[in-house]
Backbone as CSV, one residue per row, in Angstrom:
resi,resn,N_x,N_y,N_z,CA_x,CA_y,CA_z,C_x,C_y,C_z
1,UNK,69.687,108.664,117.372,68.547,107.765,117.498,68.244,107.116,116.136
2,UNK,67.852,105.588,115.843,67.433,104.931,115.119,66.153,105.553,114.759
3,UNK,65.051,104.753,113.638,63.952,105.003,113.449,63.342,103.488,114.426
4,UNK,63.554,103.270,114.936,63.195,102.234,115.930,63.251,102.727,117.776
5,UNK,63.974,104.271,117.707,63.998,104.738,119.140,65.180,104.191,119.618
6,UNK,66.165,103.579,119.286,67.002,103.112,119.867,68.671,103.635,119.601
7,UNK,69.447,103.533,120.198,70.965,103.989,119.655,71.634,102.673,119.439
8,UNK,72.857,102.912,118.836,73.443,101.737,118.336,73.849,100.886,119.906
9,UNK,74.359,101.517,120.752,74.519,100.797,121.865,73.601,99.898,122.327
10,UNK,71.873,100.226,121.731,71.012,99.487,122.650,70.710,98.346,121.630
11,UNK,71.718,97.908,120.355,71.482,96.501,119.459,70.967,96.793,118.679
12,UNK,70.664,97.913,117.954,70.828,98.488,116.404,71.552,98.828,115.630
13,UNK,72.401,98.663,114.608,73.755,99.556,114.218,72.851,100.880,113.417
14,UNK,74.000,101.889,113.196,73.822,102.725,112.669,73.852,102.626,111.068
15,UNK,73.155,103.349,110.195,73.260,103.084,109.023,74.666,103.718,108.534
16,UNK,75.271,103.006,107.820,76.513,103.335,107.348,76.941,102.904,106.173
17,UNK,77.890,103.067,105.405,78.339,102.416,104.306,79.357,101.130,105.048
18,UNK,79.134,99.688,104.592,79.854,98.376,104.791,81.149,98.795,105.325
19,UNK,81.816,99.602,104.296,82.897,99.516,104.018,83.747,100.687,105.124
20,UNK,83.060,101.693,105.792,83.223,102.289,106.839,83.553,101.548,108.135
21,UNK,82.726,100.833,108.304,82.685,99.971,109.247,83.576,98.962,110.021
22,UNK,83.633,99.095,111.419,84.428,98.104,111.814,83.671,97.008,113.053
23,UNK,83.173,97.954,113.515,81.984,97.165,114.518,81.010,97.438,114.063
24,UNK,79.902,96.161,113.654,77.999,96.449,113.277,77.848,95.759,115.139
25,UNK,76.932,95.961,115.519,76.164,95.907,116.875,75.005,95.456,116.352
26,UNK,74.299,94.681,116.699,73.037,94.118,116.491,72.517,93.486,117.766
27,UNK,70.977,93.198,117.419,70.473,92.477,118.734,70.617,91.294,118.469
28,UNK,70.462,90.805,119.914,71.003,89.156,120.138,69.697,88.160,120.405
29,UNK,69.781,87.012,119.809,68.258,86.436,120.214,68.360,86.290,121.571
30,UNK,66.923,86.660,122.297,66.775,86.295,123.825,66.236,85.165,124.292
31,UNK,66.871,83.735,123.304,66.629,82.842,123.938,67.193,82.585,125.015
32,UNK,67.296,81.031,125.638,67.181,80.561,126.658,68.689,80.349,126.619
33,UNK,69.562,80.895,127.653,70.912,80.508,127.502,71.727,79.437,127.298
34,UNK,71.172,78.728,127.455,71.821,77.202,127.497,72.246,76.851,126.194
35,UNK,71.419,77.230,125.446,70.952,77.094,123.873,72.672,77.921,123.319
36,UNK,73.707,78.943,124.384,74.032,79.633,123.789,73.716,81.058,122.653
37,UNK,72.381,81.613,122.734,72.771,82.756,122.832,72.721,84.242,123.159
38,UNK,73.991,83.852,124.330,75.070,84.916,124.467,75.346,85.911,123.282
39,UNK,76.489,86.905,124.467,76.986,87.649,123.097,77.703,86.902,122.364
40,UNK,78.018,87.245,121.413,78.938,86.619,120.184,79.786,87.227,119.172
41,UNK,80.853,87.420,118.680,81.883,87.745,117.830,81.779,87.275,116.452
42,UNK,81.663,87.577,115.510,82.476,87.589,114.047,83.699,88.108,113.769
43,UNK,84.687,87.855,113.205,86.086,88.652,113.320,86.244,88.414,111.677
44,UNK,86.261,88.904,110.972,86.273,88.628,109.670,88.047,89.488,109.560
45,UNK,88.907,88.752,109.447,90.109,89.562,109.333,90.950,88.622,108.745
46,UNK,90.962,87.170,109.002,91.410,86.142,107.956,91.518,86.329,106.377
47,UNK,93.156,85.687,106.134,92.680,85.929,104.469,92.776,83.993,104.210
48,UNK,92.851,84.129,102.477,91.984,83.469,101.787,93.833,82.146,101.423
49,UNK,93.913,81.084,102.100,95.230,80.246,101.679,95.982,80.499,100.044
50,UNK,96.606,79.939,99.853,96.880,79.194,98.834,96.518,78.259,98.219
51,UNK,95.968,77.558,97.094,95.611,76.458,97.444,96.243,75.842,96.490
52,UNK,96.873,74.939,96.423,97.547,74.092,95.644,96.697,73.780,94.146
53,UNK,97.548,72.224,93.971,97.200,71.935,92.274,95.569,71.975,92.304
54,UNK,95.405,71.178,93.532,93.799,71.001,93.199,93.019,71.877,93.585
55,UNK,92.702,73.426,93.378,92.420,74.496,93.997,91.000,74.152,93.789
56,UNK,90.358,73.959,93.306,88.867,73.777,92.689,88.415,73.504,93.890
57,UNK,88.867,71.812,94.164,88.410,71.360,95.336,88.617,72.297,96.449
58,UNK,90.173,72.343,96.496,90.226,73.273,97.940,89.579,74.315,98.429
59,UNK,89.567,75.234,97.398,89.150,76.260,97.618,87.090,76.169,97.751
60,UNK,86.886,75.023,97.381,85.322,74.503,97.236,84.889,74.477,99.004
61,UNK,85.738,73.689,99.429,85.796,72.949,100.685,86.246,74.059,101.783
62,UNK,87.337,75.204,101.630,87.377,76.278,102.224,86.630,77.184,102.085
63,UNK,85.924,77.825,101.413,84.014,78.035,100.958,83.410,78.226,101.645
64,UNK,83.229,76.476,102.210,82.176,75.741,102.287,81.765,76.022,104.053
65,UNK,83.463,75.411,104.229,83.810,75.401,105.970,83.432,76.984,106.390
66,UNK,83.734,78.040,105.630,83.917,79.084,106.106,81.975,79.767,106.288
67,UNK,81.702,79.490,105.282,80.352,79.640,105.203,79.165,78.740,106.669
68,UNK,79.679,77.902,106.507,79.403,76.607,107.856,79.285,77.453,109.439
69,UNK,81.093,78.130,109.305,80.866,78.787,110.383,80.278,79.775,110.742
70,UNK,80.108,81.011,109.541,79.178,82.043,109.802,77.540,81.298,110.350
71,UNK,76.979,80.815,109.037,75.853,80.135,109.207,75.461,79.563,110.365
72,UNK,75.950,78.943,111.732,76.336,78.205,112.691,75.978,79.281,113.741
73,UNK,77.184,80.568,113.708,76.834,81.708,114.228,75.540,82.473,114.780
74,UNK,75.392,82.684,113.380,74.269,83.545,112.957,72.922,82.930,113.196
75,UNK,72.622,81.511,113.269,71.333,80.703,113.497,71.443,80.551,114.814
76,UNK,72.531,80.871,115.521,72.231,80.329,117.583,72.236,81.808,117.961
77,UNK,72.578,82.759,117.260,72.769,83.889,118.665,71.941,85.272,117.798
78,UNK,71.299,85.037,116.334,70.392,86.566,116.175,68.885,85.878,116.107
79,UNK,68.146,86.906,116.619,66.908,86.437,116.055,66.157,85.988,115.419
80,UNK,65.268,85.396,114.814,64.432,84.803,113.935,63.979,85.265,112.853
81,UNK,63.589,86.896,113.130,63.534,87.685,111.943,64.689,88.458,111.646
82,UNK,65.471,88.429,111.948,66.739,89.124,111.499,67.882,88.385,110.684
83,UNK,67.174,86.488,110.904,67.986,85.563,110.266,67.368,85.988,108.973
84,UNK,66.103,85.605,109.144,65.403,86.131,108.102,65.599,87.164,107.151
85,UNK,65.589,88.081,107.704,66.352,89.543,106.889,67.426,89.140,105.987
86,UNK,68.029,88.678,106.981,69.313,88.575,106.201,69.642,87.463,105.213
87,UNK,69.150,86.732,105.042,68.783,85.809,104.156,67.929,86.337,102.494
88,UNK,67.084,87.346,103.516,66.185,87.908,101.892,67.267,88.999,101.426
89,UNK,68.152,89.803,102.236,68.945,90.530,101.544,70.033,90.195,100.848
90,UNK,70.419,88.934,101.550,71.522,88.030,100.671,70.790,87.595,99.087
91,UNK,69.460,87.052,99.491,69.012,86.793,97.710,68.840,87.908,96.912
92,UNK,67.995,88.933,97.307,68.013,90.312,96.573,69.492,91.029,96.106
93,UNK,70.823,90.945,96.922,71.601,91.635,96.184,72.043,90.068,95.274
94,UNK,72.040,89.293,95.445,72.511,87.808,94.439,71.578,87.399,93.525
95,UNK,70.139,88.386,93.182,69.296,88.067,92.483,69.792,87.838,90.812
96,UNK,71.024,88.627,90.430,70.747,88.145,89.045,71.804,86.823,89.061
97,UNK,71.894,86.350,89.856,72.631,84.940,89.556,71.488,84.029,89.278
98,UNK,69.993,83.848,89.785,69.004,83.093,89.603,68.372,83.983,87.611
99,UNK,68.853,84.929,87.458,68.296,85.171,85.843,69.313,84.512,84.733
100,UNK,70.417,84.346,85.262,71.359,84.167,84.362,72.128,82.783,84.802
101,UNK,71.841,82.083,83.085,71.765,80.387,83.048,73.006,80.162,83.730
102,UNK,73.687,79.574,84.425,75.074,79.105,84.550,75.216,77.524,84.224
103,UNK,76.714,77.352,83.112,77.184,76.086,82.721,76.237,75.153,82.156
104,UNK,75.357,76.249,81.302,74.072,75.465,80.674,73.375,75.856,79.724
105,UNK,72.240,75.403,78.845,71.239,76.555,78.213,70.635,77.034,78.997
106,UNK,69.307,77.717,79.029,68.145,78.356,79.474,66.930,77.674,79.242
């Protein structure tokens, strides 16, 4: 049991280390279906091209796309506060990139 009463089956995952992990289970927003969302998949098992002379760009633009699609995901089929969540936990572990100047003074 969760501290929410629930088991991972009922759209909570279990607490675990990331890196254990192969399926997270989460709840799904209960909007209006039409809207799409259904259940839904992430498959993170892709690796990362080659990218030629102009890697900067490429790899900018493969990034970008890849990020696009999570983002895309994640805004039609989890909830509102869980987008949320996950958004404040993305800045909190990326917090010292906002202390520390990049390609500049201070």
């Amino acid at each position: 049991m969760t501290p929410f009463g629930m088991d991972a089956t009922d759209g909570v995952f279990l607490k675990q280390k990331a890196s254990q992990m192969k399926t997270v289970i989460v709840a799904k927003a209960e909007g209006i279906e039409i809207y799409g969302a259904g259940d839904f998949t992430i498959e993170i098992s892709g690796s990362i091209p080659n990218f030629g002379e102009d890697w900067v760009e490429q790899s900018m633009e493969f990034f970008e796309e890849q990020a696009s699609l999570i983002v895309d995901a994640l805004q039609t089929h989890l909830p509102g506060g869980t987008l949320d969540a996950v958004l404040r936990e993305l800045c909190k572990r990326k917090a010292c990139l906002f202390r520390v100047p990049i390609g500049g003074k201070p």
